[in-house]
C-alpha positions as CSV (number, residue, x, y, z in Angstrom):
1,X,-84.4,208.0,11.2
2,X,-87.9,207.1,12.6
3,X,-89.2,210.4,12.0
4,X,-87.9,210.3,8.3
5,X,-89.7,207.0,7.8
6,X,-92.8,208.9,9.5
7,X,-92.5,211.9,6.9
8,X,-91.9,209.5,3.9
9,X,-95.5,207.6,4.6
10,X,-93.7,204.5,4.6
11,X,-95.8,201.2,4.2
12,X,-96.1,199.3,8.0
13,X,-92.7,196.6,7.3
14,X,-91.1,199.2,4.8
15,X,-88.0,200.7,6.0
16,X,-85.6,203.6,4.8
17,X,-82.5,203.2,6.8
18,X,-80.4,206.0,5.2
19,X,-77.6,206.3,3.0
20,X,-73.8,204.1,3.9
21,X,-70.5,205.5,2.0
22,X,-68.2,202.5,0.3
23,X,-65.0,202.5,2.2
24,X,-61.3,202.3,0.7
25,X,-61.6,198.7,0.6
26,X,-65.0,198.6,-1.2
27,X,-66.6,197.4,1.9
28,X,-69.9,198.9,3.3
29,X,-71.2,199.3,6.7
30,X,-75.1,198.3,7.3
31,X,-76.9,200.6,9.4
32,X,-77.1,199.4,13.4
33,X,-81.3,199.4,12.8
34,X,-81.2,196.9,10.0
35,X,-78.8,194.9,11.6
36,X,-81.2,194.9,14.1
37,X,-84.2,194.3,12.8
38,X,-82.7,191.5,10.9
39,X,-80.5,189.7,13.1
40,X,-77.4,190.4,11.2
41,X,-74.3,189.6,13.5
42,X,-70.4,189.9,12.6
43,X,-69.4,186.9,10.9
44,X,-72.9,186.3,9.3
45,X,-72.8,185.5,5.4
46,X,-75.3,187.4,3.6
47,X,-75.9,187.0,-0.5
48,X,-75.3,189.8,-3.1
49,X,-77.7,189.7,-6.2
50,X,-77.0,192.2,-8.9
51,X,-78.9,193.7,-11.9
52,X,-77.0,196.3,-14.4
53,X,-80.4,197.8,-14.6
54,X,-81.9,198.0,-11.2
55,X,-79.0,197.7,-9.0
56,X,-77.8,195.4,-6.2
57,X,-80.0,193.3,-3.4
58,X,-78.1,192.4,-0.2
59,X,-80.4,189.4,1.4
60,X,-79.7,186.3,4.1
61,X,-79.4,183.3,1.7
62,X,-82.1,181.5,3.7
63,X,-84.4,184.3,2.2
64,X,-83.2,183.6,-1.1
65,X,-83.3,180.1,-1.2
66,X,-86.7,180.0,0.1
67,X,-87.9,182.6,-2.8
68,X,-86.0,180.4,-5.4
69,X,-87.9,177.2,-3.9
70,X,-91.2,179.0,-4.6
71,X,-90.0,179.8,-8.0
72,X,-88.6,176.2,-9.3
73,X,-92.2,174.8,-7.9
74,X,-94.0,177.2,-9.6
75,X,-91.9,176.1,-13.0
76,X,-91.9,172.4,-12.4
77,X,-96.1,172.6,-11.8
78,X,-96.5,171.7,-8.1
């Protein structure tokens, strides 16, 4: 897919990994090169965000937590 990425003009840290088919069970399989890049092993937990209007996120909850940290201090002023 590097070549895709290449043709795209992807931004440097932007990636396009391709496209994953929901299984029988409803379960997904993420690409080897995300899994990768990320550090995503069997048996890791990762968070799924939704939005009816823009569609789902899949993150680590460390990522999360940290964005929701910068939010709640931005609310309460510090």
């Amino acid at each position: 897919m590097a070549r895709g990425k290449q043709i795209l003009g992807l931004p440097k840290g932007k990636h396009l990994f391709g496209t994953v088919r929901i299984g029988e069970k409803g379960q997904i399989v993420i690409p080897k090169e995300a899994r990768e890049l990320f550090g995503i092993s069997p048996g890791d937990t990762l968070l799924v965000l939704g939005d009816e209007s823009c569609g789902i996120i899949i993150s680590r909850p460390d990522v999360m937590t940290e964005a929701a940290g910068k939010v709640f201090r931005r609310i309460d002023g510090s």
